[in-house]
N, C-alpha and C positions, 0 to 999 in steps of 0.2 A: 191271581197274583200270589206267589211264594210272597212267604211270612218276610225274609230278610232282603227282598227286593228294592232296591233304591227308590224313593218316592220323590218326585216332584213338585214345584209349587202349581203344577197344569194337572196333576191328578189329585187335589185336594178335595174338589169335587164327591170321588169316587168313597169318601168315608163320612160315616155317621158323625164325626164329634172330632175338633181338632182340638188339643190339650195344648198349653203351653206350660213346660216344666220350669221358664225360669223364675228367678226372684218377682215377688211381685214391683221393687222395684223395676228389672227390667219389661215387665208387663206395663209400667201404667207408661216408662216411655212409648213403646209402643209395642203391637200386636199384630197379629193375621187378626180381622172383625171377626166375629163369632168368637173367638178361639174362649177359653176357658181355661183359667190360671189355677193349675195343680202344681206348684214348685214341689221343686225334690230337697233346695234348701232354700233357710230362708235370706233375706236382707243380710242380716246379721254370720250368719252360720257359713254364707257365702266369703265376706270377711275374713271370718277367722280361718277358712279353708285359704284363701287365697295368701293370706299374710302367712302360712305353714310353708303355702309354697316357695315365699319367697325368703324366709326364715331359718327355715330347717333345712327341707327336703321334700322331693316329690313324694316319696313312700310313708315322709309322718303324716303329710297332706292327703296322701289316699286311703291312708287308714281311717284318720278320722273323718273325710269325706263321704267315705261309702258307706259307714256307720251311720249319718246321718240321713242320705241317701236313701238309706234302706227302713229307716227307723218312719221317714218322712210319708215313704211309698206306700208301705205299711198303714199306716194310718190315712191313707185316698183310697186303698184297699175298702178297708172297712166304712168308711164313712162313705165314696161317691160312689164306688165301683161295685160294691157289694150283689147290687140292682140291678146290676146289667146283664143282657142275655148275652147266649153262648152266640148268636149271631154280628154282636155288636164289635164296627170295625172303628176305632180313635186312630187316628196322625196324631202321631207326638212330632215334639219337637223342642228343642233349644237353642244357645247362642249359635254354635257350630254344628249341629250335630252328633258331637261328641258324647263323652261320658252323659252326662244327664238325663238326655232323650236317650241313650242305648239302657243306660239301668231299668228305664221303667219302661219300653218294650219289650226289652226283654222278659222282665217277669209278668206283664200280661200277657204276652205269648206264651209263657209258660203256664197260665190258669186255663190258656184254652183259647181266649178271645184272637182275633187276626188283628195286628196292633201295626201300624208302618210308621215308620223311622223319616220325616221329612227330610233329604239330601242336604248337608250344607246348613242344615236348621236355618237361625233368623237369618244369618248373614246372606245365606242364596233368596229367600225373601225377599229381604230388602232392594238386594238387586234386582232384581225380580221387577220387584214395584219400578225403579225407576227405569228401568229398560223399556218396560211398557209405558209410562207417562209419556213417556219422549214420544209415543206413535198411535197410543190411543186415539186421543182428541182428534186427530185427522180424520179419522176411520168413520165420525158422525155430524151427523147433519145438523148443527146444532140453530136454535130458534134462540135467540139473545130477548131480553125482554127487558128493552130502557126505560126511561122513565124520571123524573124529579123525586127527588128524597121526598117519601111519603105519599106517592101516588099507588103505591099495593100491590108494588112486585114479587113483595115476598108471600103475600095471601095468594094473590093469583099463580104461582106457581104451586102454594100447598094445593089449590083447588083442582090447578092440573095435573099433580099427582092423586088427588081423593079417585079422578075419573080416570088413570087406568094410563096418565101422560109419563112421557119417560121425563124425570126432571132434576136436573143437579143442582142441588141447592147448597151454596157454596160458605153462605151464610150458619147456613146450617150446623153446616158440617165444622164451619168453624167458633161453634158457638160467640159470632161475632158480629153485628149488623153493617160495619165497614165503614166507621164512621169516628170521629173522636170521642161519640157521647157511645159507641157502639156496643160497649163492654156489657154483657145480660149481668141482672143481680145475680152474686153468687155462685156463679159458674165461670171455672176457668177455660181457658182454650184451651186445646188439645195439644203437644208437641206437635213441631213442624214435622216428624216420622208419622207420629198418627194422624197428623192431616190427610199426609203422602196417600195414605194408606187407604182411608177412608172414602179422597177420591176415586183414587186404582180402584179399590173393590166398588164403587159404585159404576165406573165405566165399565168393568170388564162384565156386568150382569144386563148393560144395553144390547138393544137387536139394532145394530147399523142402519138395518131396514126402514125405519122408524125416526122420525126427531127427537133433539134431546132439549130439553127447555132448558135455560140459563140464563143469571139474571147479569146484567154488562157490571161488571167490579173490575176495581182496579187491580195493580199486581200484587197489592196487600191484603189482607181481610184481617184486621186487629195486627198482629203481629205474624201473623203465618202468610209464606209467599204462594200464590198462586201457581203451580207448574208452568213452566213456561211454554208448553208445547198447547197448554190449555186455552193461556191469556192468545197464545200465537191466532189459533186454531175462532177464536171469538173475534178475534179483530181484523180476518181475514172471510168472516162470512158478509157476503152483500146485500143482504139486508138483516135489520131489525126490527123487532113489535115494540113500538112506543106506547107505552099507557098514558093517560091523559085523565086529570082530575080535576076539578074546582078548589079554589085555598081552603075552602070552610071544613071539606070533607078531609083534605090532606091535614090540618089542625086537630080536625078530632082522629082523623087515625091515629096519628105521633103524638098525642097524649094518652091512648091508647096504651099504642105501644110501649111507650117512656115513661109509665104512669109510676115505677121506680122512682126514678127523678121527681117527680110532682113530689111523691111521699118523704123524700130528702133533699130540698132543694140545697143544702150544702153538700153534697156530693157531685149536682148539679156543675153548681158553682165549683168548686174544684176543677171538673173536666175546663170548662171553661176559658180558667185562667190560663190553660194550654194554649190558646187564642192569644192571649199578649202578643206577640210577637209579629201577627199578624193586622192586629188592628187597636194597636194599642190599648195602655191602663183605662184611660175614660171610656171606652167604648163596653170594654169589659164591665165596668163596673156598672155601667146603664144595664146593662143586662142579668149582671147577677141582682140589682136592685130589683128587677120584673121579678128573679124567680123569689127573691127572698119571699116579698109583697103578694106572690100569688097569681100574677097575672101571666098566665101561660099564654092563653089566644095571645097580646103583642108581643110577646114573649117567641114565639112561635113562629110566627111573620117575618119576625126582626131578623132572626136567626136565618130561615131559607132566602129570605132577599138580600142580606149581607153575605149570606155566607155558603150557604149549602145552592143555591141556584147558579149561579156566576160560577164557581168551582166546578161543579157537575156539568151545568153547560160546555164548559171549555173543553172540558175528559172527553166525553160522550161525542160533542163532534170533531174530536180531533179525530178519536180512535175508529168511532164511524160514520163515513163523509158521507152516506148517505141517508142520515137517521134526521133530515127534512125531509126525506120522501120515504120514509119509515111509514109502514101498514099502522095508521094510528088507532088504537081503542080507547072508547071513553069509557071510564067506569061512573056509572052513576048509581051505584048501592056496595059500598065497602063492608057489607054486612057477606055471614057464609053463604045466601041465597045469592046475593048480586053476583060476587065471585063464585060461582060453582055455575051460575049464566054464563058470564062471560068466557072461562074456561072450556063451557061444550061448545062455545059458538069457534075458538079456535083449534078446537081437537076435528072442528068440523069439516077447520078449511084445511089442516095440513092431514 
């Protein structure tokens, strides 16, 4: 492949290291995964280039642009680039594929290394992504894995990935557990782009051939939408794997799990009071009284039989009518042994 050869988002594959040159603010909205953030300006530097343009002049904007530009590259030069062999091939890229992504291939190309220019930068990407969501999901066989909040949908999918399963974990990906108390300590979600993105890159790396485990979620996960072609594509397959626990084990998992919440029951409490609305002041208040007090087990109960069972019931067999005659599994060890059993027993059957 010539050096100035137009690259695609379908020959990304073919290189060692995909760079991203823009700001890191536009990095943290969103990314090609893998990619690696070398801006050519910064946050800042971006600004004042663009307020020149709109101020001055394109030509006072391109002077001091490319100065920075260059001043930027320069110092990726020496700091990342330094190290690398004369065989090593990087995809750049930026917003458009414009200026940014052309400055710093070009002058890798000019050290020697084979450097390509991705078509169109982010903006064909992007596209990119969403052209594919819409026809992905169709393409696999997907295994939905239902279940009552706290019976161990999200262990037993990590377990069917430990053993080699193909498994979208939606959760995951949305650093989110899909719930009002959902939110992990300390971690935000991802933009609704890097969601996009995160899913695309994990469907396009499945073998059709093969099932894809997923766990049944609604068309939200925290605040990020589900694709729609995804939610279509799960609530159109005719059956589902229903997991099946006992209350005692489902109580210690989700204290487990939520053990954040134990350590600050007024954070607890907070989420909570988002519940007004639904089941009024007193009920709430019985409840944030459990967590003040301590008592999680009634605590716990209270919660899935008021609120989290009834709910999920209604979702789950609306969306799928046949999950009473869903292939049921019982887990009887929430531990990594039980789940990494139960996991080969269904890598076994599909």
């Amino acid at each position: 492949m010539r050096k100035n050869t137009p690259i695609t988002v379908a020959q990304m594959a073919d290189f060692d290291e995909i760079i991203d040159v823009r700001t890191p603010a536009e990095f943290a909205e969103d990314h090609i995964p893998g990619a690696i953030n070398y801006p050519v300006l910064s946050n800042e530097e971006r600004i004042v280039v663009g307020t020149l343009y709109k101020q001055a002049s394109d030509f006072e904007a391109k002077k001091v642009g490319a100065a920075l530009i260059a001043r930027n590259i320069a110092d990726h030069l020496e700091r990342h680039f330094a190290g690398k062999p004369k065989s090593w091939r990087p995809l750049i890229y930026c917003w458009r594929g414009g200026t940014r992504s052309g400055a710093m291939t070009h002058i890798l190309n000019q050290v020697g290394w084979h450097a390509g220019k991705l078509d169109g930068g982010y903006k064909s990407y992007r596209r990119t992504v969403l052209d594919e969501l819409a026809v992905l999901p169709a393409q696999f066989k997907l295994k939905v894995v239902c279940g009552l909040t706290g019976s161990g949908k999200s262990r037993l999918l990590q377990a069917l990935q430990t053993l080699g399963g193909q498994v979208l974990d939606l959760e995951q990906l949305a650093a989110h557990r899909g719930s009002v108390l959902g939110n992990l300590p300390d971690i935000d979600q991802p933009s609704q782009k890097m969601f996009d993105s995160l899913v695309w890159w994990q469907l396009r790396r499945f073998d059709p051939a093969r099932p894809v485990f997923i766990e049944a979620e609604s068309k939200k996960v925290g605040k990020l939408r589900v694709p729609e072609a995804l939610i279509a594509a799960m609530w159109h397959e005719p059956e589902c794997l229903r997991v099946e626990i006992d209350s005692e084990q489902r109580v210690a998992l989700l204290k487990a799990e939520y053990e954040h919440y134990l350590q600050n029951p007024a954070s607890l409490n907070a989420k909570l009071a988002f519940l007004i609305p639904l089941y009024g002041h007193e009920q709430i208040n019985q409840w944030q009284t459990l967590a003040n007090n301590g008592d999680w087990d009634t605590l716990i109960l209270a919660l899935l039989e008021k609120h989290y069972d009834p709910f999920y019931t209604r979702s789950i067999t609306h969306h799928y009518p046949a999950y009473d005659q869903a292939i049921r599994m019982q887990i009887n060890d929430i531990g990594e042994a039980g789940m990494l059993a139960l996991a080969r027993d269904i890598l076994a059957r599909y």
